[in-house]
Chimera marker file (.cmm) of the C-alpha trace (Angstrom):
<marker_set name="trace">
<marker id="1" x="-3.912" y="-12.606" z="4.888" r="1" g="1" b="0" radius="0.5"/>
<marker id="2" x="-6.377" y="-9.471" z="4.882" r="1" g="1" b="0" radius="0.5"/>
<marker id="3" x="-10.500" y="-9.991" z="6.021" r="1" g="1" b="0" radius="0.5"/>
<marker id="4" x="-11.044" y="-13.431" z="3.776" r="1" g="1" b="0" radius="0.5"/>
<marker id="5" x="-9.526" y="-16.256" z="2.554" r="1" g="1" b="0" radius="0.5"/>
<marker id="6" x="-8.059" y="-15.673" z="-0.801" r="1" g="1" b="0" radius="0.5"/>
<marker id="7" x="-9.898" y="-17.435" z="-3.852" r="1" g="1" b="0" radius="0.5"/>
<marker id="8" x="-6.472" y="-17.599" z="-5.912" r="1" g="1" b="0" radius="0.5"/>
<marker id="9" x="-3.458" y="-17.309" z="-4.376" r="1" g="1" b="0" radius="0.5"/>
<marker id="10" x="-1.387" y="-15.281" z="-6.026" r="1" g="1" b="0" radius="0.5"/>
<marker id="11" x="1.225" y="-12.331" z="-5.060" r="1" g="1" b="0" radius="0.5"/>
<marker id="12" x="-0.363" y="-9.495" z="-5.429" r="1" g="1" b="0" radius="0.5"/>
<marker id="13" x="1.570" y="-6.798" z="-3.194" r="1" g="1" b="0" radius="0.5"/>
<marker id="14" x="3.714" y="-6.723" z="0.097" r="1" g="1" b="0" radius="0.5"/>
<marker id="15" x="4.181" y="-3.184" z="2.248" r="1" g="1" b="0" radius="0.5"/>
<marker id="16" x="7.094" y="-2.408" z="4.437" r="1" g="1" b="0" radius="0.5"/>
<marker id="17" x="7.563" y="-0.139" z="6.977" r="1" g="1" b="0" radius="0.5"/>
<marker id="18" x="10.600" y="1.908" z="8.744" r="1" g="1" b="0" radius="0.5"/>
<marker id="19" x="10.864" y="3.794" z="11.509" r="1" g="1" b="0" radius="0.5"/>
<marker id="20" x="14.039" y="6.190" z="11.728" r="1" g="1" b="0" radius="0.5"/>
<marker id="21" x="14.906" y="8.296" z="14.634" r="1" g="1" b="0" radius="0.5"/>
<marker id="22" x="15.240" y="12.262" z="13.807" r="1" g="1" b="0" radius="0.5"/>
<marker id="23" x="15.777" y="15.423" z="16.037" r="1" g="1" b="0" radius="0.5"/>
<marker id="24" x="12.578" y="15.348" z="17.892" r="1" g="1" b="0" radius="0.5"/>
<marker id="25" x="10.660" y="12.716" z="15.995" r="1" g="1" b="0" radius="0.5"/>
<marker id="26" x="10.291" y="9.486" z="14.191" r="1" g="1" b="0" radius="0.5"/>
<marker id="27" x="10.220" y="9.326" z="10.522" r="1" g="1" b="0" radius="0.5"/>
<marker id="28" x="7.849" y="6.790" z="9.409" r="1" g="1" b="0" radius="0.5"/>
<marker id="29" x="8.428" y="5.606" z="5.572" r="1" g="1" b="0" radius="0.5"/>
<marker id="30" x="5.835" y="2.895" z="4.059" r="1" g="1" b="0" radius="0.5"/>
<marker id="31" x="6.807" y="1.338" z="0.391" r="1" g="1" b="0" radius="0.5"/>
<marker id="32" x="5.164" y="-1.365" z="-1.075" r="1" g="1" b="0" radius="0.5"/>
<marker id="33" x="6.175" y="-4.146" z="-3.800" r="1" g="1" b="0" radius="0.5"/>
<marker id="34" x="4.131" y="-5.366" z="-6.474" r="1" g="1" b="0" radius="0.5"/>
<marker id="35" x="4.186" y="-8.522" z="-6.657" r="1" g="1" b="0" radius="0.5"/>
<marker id="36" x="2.322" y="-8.864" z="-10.134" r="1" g="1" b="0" radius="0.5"/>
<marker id="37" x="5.611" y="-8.643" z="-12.185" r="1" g="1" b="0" radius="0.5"/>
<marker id="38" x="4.555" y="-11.829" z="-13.876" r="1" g="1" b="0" radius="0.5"/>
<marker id="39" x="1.436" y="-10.483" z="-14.800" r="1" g="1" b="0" radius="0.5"/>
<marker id="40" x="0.885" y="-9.451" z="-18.658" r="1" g="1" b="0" radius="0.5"/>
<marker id="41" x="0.615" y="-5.740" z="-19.015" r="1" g="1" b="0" radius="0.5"/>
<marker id="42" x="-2.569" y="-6.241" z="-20.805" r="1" g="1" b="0" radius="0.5"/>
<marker id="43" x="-4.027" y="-7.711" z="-18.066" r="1" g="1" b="0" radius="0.5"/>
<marker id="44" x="-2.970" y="-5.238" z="-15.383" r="1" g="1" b="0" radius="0.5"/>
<marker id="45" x="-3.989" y="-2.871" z="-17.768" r="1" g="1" b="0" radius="0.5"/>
<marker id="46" x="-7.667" y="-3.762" z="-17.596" r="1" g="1" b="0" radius="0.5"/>
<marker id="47" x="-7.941" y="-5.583" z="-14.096" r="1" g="1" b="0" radius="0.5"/>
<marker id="48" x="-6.051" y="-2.453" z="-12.348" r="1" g="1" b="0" radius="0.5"/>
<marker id="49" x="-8.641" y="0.014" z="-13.440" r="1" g="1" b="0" radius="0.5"/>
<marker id="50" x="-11.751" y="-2.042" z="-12.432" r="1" g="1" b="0" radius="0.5"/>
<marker id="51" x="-10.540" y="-2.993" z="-8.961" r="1" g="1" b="0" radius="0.5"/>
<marker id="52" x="-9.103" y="0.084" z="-8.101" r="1" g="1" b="0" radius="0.5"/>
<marker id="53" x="-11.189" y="2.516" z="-9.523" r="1" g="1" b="0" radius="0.5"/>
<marker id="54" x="-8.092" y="4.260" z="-10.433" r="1" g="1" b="0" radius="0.5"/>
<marker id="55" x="-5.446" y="4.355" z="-13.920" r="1" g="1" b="0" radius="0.5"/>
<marker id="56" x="-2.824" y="2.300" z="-12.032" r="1" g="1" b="0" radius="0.5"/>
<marker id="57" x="-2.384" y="-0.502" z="-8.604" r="1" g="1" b="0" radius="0.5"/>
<marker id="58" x="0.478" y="2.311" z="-8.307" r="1" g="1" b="0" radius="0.5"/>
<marker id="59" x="-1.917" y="5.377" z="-8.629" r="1" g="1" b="0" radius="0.5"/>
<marker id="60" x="-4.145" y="3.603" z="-5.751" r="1" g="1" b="0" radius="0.5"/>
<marker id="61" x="-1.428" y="2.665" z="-3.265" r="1" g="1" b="0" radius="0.5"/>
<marker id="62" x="0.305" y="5.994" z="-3.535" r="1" g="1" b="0" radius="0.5"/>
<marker id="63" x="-2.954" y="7.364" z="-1.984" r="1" g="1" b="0" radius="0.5"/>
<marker id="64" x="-3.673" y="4.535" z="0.066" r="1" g="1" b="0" radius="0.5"/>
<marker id="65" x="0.079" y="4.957" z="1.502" r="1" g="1" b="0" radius="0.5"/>
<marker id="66" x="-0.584" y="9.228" z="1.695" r="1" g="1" b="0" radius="0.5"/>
<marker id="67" x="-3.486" y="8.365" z="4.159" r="1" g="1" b="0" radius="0.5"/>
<marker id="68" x="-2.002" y="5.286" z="6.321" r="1" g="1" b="0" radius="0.5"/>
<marker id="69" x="1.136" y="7.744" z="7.280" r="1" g="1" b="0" radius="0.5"/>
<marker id="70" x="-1.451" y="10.592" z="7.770" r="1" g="1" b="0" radius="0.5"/>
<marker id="71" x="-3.981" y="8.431" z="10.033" r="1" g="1" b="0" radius="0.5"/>
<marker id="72" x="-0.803" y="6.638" z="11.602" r="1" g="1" b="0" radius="0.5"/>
<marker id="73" x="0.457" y="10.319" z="12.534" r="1" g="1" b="0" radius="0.5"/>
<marker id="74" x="-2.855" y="11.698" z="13.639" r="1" g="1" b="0" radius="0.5"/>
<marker id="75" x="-3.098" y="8.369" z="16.013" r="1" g="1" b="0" radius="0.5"/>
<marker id="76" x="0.660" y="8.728" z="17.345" r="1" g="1" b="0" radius="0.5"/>
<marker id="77" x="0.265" y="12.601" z="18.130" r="1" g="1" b="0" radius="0.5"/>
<marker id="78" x="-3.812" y="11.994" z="19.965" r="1" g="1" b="0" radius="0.5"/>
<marker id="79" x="-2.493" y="8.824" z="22.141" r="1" g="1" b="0" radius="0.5"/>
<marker id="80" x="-3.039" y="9.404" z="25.735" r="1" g="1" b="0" radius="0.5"/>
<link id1="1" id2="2" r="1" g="1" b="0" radius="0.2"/>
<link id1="2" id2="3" r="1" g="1" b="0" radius="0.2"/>
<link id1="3" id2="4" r="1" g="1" b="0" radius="0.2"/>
<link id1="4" id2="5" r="1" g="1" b="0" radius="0.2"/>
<link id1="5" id2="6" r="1" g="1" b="0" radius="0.2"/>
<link id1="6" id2="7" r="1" g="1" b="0" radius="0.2"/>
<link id1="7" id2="8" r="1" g="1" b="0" radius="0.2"/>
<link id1="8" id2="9" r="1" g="1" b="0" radius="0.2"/>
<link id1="9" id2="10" r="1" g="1" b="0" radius="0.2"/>
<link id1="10" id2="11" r="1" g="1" b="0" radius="0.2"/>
<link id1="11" id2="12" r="1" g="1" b="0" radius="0.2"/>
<link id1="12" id2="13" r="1" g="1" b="0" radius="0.2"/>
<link id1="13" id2="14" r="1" g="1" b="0" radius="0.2"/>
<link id1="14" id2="15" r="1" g="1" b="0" radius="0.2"/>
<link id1="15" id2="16" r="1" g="1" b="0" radius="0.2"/>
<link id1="16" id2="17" r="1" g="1" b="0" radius="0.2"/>
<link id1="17" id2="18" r="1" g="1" b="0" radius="0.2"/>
<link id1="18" id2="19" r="1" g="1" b="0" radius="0.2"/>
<link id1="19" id2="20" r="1" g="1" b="0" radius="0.2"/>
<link id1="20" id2="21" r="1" g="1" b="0" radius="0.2"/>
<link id1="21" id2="22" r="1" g="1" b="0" radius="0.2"/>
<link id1="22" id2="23" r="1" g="1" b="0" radius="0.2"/>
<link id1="23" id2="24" r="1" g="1" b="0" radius="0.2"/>
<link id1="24" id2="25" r="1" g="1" b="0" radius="0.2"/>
<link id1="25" id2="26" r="1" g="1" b="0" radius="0.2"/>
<link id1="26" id2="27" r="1" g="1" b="0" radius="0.2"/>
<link id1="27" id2="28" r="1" g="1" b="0" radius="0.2"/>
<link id1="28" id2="29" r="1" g="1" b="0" radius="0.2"/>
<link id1="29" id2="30" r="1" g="1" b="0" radius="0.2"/>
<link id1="30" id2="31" r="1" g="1" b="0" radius="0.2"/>
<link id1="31" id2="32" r="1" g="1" b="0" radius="0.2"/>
<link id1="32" id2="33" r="1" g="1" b="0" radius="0.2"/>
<link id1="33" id2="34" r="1" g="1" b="0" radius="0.2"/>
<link id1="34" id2="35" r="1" g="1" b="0" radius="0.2"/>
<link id1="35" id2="36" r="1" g="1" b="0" radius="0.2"/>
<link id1="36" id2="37" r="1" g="1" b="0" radius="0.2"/>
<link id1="37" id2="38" r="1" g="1" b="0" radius="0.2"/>
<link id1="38" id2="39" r="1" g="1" b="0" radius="0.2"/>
<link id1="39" id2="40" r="1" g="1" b="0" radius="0.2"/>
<link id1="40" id2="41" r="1" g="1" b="0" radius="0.2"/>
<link id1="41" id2="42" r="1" g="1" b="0" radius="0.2"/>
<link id1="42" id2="43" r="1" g="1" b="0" radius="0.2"/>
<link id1="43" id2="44" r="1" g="1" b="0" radius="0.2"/>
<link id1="44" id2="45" r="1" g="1" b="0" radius="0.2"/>
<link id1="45" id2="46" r="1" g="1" b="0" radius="0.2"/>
<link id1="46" id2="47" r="1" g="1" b="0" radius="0.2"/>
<link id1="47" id2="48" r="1" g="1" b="0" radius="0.2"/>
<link id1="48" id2="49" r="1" g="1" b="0" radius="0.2"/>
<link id1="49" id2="50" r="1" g="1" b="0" radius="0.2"/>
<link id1="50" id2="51" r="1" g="1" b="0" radius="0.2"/>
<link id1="51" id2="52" r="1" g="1" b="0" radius="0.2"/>
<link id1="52" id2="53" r="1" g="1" b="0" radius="0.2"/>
<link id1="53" id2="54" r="1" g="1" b="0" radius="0.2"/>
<link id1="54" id2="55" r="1" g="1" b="0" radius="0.2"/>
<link id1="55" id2="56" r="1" g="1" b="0" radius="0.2"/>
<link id1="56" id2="57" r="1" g="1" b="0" radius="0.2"/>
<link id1="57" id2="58" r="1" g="1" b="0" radius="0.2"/>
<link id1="58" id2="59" r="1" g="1" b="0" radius="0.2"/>
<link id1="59" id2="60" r="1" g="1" b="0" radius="0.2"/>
<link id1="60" id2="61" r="1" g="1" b="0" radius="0.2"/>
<link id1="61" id2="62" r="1" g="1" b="0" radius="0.2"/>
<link id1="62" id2="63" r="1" g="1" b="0" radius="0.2"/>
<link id1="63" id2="64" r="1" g="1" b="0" radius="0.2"/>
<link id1="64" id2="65" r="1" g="1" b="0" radius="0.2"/>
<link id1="65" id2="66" r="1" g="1" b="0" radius="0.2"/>
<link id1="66" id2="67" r="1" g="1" b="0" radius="0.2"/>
<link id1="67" id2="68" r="1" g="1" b="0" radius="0.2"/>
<link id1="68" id2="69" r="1" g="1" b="0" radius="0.2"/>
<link id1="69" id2="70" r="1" g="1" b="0" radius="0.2"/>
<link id1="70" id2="71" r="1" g="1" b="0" radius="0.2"/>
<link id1="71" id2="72" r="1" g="1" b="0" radius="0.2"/>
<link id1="72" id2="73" r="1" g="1" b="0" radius="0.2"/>
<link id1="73" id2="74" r="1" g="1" b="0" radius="0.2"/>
<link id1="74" id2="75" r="1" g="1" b="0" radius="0.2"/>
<link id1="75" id2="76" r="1" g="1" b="0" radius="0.2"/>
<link id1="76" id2="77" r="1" g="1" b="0" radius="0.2"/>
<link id1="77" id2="78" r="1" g="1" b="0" radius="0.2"/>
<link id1="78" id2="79" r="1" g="1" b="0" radius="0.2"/>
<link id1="79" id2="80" r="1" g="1" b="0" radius="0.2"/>
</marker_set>
């Protein structure tokens, strides 16, 4: 449910993660579902920008997703 409880409840996003076995490693893919299909493109439009601080809730997980692998990576290959 994240760090509070939720004023509206409302889907908002969901992420996934899968682990596949390769020659010598583990490759590590993260997607994520938006949830807001319902939403009205106008509001998206102006809500995505002002939470996000980027164009898109697409724009802002792609980079959110970039650094999760990269920190879950850096973590894997530093464990004692």
């Amino acid at each position: 449910m994240g760090v509070f409880k939720p004023l509206i409840k409302v889907s908002v996003a969901s992420w996934d993660y899968t682990f596949e076995a390769t020659d010598g490693g583990t490759r590590v893919t993260e997607t994520w579902t938006d949830g807001r299909r319902s939403w009205p493109d106008a509001l998206t439009a102006v809500v995505d920008p002002f939470l996000t601080g980027t164009p898109s809730f697409s724009v802002f997980n792609r980079r959110n997703i970039r650094i999760t692998l990269k920190n879950l990576k850096a973590a894997i290959e530093n464990a004692p």
